[in-house]
Steps between C-alpha positions, in 0.01 A plus 500: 500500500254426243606862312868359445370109431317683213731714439744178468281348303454691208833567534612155464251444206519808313885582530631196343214484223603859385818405456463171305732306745240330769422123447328520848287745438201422328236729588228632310 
């Protein structure tokens, strides 16, 4: 489980920063 949290994770951060339409994401 801790593979796909991570794996969710980065998803959920990097996807939406990529493509410029994520307000939630604000990772690093």
């Amino acid at each position: 489980m801790a593979v796909q949290a991570e794996g969710a994770f980065v998803d959920v951060h990097f996807v939406p920063q990529t493509t410029g339409g994520g307000g939630t994401a604000q990772g690093p």
